[in-house]
C-alpha positions as CSV (number, residue, x, y, z in Angstrom):
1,X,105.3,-69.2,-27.8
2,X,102.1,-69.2,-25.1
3,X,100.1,-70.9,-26.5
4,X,97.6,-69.8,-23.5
5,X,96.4,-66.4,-25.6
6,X,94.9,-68.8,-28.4
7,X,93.3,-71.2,-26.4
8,X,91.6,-68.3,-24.7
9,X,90.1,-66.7,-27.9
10,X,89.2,-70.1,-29.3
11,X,86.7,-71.2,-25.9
12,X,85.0,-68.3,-26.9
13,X,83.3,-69.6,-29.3
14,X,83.9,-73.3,-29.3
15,X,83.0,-75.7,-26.2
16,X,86.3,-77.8,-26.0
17,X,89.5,-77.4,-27.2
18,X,92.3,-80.0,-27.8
19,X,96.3,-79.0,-27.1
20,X,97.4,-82.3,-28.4
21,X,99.5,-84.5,-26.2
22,X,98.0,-82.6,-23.2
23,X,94.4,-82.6,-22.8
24,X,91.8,-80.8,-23.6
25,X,89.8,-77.9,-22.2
26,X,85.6,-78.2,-21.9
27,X,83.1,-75.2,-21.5
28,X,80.6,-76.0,-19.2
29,X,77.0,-74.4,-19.8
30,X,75.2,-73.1,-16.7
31,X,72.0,-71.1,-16.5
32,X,71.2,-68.5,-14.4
33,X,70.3,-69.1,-11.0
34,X,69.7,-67.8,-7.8
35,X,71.1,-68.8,-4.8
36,X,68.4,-68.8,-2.1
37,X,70.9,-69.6,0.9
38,X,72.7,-65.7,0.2
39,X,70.2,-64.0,-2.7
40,X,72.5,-64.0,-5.1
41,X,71.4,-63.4,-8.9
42,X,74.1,-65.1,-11.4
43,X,74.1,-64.5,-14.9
44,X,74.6,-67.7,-17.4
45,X,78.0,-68.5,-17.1
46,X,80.8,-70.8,-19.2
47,X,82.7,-73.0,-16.7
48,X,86.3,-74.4,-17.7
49,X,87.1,-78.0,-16.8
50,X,90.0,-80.3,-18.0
51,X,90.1,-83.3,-19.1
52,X,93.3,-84.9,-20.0
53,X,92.4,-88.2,-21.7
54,X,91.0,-85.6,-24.6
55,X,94.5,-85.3,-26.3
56,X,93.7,-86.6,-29.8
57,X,94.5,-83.6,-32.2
58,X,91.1,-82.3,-34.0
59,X,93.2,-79.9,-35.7
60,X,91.4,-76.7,-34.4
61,X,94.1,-75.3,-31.9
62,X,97.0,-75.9,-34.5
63,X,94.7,-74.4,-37.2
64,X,94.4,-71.3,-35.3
65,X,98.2,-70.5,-34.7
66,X,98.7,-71.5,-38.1
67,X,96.3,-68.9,-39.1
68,X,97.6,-66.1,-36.7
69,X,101.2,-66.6,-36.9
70,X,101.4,-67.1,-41.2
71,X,103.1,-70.6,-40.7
72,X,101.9,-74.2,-42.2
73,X,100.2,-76.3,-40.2
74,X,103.0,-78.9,-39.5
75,X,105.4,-76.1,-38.2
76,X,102.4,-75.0,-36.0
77,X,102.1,-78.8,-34.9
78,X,106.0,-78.6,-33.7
79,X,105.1,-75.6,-32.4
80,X,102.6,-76.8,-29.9
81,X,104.5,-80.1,-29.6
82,X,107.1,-78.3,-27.9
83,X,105.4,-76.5,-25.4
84,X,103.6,-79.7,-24.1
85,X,107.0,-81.1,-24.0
86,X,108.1,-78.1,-22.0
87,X,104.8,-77.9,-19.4
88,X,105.1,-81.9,-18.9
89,X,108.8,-80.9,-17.6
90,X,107.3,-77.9,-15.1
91,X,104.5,-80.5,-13.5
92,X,106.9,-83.5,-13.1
93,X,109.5,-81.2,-11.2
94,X,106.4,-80.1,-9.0
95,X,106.0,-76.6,-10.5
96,X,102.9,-74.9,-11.0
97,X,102.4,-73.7,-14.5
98,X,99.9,-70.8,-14.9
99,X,97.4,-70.5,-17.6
100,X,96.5,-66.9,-17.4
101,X,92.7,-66.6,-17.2
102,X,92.1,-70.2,-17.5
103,X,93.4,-71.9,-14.7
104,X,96.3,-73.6,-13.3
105,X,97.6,-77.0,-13.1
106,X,99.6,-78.8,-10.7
107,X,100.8,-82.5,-10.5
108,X,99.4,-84.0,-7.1
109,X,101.0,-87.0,-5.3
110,X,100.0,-89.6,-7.3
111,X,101.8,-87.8,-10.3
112,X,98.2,-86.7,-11.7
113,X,98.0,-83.6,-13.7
114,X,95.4,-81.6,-11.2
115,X,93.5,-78.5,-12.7
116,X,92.2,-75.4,-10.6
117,X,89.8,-72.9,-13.0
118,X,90.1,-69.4,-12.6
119,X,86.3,-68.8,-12.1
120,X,86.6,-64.9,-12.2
121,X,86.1,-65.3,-16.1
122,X,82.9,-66.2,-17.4
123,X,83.7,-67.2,-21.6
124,X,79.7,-67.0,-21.9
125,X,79.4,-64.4,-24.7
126,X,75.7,-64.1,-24.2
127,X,76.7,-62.7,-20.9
128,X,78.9,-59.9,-21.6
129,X,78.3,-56.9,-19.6
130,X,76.4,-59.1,-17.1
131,X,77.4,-59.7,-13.3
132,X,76.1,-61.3,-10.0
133,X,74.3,-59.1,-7.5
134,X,72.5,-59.4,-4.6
135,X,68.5,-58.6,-4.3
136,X,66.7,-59.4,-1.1
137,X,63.3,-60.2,-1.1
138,X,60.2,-57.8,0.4
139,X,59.3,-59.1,3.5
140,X,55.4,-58.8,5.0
141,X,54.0,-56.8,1.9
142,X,50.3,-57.4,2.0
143,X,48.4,-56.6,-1.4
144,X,45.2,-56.4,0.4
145,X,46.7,-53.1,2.5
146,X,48.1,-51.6,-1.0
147,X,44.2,-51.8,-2.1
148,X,42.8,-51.0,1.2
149,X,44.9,-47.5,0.7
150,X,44.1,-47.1,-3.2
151,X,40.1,-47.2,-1.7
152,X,40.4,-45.0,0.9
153,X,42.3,-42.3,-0.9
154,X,39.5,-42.6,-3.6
155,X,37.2,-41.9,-0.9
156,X,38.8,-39.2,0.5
157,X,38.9,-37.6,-3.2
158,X,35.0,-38.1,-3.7
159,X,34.2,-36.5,-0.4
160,X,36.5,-33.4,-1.2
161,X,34.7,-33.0,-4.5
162,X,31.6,-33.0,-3.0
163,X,32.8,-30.0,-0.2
164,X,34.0,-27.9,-3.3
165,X,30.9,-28.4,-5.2
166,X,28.7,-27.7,-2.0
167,X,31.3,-24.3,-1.5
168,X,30.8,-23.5,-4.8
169,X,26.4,-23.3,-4.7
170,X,27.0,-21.4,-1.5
171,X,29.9,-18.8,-2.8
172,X,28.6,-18.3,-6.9
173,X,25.3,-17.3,-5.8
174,X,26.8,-14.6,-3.4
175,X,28.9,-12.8,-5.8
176,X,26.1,-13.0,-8.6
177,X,24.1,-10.8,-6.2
178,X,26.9,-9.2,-4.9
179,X,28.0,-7.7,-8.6
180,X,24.1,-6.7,-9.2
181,X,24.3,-4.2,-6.0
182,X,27.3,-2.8,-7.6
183,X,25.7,-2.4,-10.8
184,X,22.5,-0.9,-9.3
185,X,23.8,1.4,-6.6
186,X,26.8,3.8,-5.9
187,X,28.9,1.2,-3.3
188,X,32.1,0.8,-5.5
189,X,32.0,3.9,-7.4
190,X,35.2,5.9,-6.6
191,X,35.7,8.8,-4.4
192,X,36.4,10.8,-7.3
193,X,35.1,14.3,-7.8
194,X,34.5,15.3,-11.5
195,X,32.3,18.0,-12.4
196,X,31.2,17.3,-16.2
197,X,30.1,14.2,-18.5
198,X,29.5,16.9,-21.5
199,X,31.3,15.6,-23.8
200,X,31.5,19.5,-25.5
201,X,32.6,21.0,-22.1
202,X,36.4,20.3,-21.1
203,X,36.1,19.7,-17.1
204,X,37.5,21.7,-14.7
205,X,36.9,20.7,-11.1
206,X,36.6,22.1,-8.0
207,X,38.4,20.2,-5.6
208,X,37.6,22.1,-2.4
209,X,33.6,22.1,-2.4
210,X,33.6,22.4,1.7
211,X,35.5,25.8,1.0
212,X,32.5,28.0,0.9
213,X,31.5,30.9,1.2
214,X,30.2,31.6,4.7
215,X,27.7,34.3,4.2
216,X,25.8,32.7,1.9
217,X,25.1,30.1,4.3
218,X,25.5,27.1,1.9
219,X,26.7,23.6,2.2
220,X,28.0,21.1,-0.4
221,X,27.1,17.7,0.1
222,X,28.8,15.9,-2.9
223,X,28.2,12.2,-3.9
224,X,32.1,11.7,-4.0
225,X,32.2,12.5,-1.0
226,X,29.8,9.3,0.4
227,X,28.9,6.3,-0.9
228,X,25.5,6.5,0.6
229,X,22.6,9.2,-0.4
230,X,23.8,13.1,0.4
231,X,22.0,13.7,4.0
232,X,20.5,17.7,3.5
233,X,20.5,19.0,7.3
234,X,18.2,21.6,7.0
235,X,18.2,24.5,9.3
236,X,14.8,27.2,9.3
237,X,15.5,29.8,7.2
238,X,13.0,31.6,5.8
239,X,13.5,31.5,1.5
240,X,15.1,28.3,1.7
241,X,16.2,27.0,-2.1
242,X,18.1,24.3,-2.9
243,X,19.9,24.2,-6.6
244,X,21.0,21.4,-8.7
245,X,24.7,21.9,-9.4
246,X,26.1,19.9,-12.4
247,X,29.5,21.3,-12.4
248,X,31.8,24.3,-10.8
249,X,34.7,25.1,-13.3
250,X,37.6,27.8,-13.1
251,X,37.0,29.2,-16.3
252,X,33.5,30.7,-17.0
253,X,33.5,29.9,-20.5
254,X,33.6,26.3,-19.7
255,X,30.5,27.3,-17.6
256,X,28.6,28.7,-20.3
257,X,29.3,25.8,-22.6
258,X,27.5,23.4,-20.1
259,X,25.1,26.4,-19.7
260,X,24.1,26.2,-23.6
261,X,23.8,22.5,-23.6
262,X,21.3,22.4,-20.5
263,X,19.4,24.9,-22.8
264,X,19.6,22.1,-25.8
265,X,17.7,19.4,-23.0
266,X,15.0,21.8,-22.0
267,X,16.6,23.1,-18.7
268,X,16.8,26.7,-17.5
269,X,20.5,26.3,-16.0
270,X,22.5,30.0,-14.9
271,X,25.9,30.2,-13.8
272,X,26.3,31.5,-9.9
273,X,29.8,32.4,-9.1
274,X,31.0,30.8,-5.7
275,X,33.1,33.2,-3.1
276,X,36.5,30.8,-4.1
277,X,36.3,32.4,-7.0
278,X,34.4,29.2,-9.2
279,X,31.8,29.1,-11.4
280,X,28.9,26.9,-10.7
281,X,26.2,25.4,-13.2
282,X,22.7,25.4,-11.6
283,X,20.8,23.8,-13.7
284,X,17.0,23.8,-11.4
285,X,16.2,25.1,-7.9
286,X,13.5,23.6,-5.6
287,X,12.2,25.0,-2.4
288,X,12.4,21.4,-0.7
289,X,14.9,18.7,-0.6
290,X,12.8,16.0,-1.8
291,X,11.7,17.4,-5.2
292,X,16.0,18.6,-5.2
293,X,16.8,14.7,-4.3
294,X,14.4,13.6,-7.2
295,X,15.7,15.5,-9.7
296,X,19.2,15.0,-9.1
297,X,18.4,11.4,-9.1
298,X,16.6,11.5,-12.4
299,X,19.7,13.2,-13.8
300,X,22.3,11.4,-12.6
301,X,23.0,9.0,-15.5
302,X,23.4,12.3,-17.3
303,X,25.7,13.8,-14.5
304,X,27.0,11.2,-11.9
305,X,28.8,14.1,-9.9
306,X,25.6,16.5,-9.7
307,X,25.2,17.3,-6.1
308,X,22.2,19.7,-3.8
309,X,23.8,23.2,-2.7
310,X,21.4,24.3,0.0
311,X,20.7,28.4,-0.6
């Protein structure tokens, strides 16, 4: 029987144990520590030494096998009597007799029972898991230059709020002013010709207003068309009239139904029949283009699209 596997599970827990006749085995305590010389970081370890004047039975080895195998304790005793007897044999003929994961033994020269621990197994339970590693230490680390850096980045934070606030008076005040023109005026209103607000009128529009009739000598000048005031050019003719047009449909009911409602708002509109075959809504003529540009302006929130056709 090898004895060996017992005496292994019993320095586990215990810090010596006795193999009668023999000697006994001692766990050594050691802390951690660190070893400057290679920066080595060892967990607490249990060290195995021998001690062979420690041979007195204190009953705990033979307990155990008497436990494990089911036998009493004095067949467990002749049990372990034997295999001292046995190992005493292996040493004096100069063998080396092998305690697996303990350690070995070996009698030197002056007959002495010599003992070599295996020191790959640590029987520290507190340091299962645990192993040695290396760490070496930070070399030239300055705290000073870690706060130096900490400051200057804080720095550079509070002077990069202060260029976005600065941006931000110069920038918010522009587009404030910027969305009032667009409110006031024409500049972003699309290039889109419709020819009727009324919501009783379904809109029909004329899409080619420079298509004209040439011998009436007129000229459209529509506020899609610019984003700007219409520019009249006037050329001497005697007669000269200029006329309102609200709206130029296809069909000339839809004509007449913007007709009546000018009536409804006090105007004295009439329907004039372009030479493309569309029907225009004239809702006021005036023999100069200022009193024309007035008016239209003064009914454009009625009419955005109203524009001046020169007669």
């Amino acid at each position: 029987m090898d004895i060996a596997l017992f005496i292994r599970e019993l320095l586990f827990g215990h810090d010596c144990v006795i193999v009668p006749g023999f000697g006994g085995f001692i766990g050594n305590y050691i802390t951690a520590h660190v070893d400057k010389s290679t920066d080595v970081f060892s967990p607490p370890v249990k060290k195995i030494s021998f001690n062979r004047n420690l041979s007195t039975n204190d009953g705990l080895l033979i307990g155990k096998i008497s436990e494990a195998k089911g036998i009493d304790f004095n067949e467990a005793k002749t049990v372990v009597a034997r295999y001292v007897t046995e190992l005493h044999k292996k040493l004096d003929s100069g063998e080396t007799v092998v305690f697996d994961h303990i350690g070995t033994f070996v009698n030197n020269q002056e007959g002495n029972v010599q003992f070599e621990p295996d020191c790959k197994v640590n029987y520290c339970l507190n340091s299962f898991g645990l192993e040695t590693f290396q760490c070496f230490p930070l070399e030239r680390y300055d705290i000073r230059k870690s706060i130096i850096k900490d400051t200057d980045k804080d720095a550079a934070r509070k002077v990069h709020l202060k260029k976005m606030i600065w941006r931000a008076a110069v920038i918010v005040p522009l587009l404030a002013v910027m969305v009032a023109a667009s409110l006031k005026t024409n500049l972003f209103k699309p290039k889109v010709e419709t020819s009727t607000l009324n919501p009783l009128v379904a809109a029909e529009f004329e899409h080619n207003k420079t298509v004209i009739d040439k011998s009436d000598l007129v000229e459209n000048i529509s506020t899609a068309e610019s984003s700007t005031q219409p520019v009249i050019e006037e050329v001497i003719i005697p007669n000269v009239q200029y006329q309102i047009i609200t709206g130029s449909f296809k069909s000339s009911d839809n004509a007449q139904k913007q007709v009546d409602w000018l009536v409804e708002k006090g105007f004295m509109p009439e329907v004039i029949q372009a030479s493309n075959g569309f029907f225009r809504v004239c809702a006021a003529e005036y023999p100069d283009i200022e009193a024309a540009e007035l008016k239209r302006e003064s009914i454009l929130s009625i009419f955005p699209e109203t524009w001046i056709l020169k007669k």
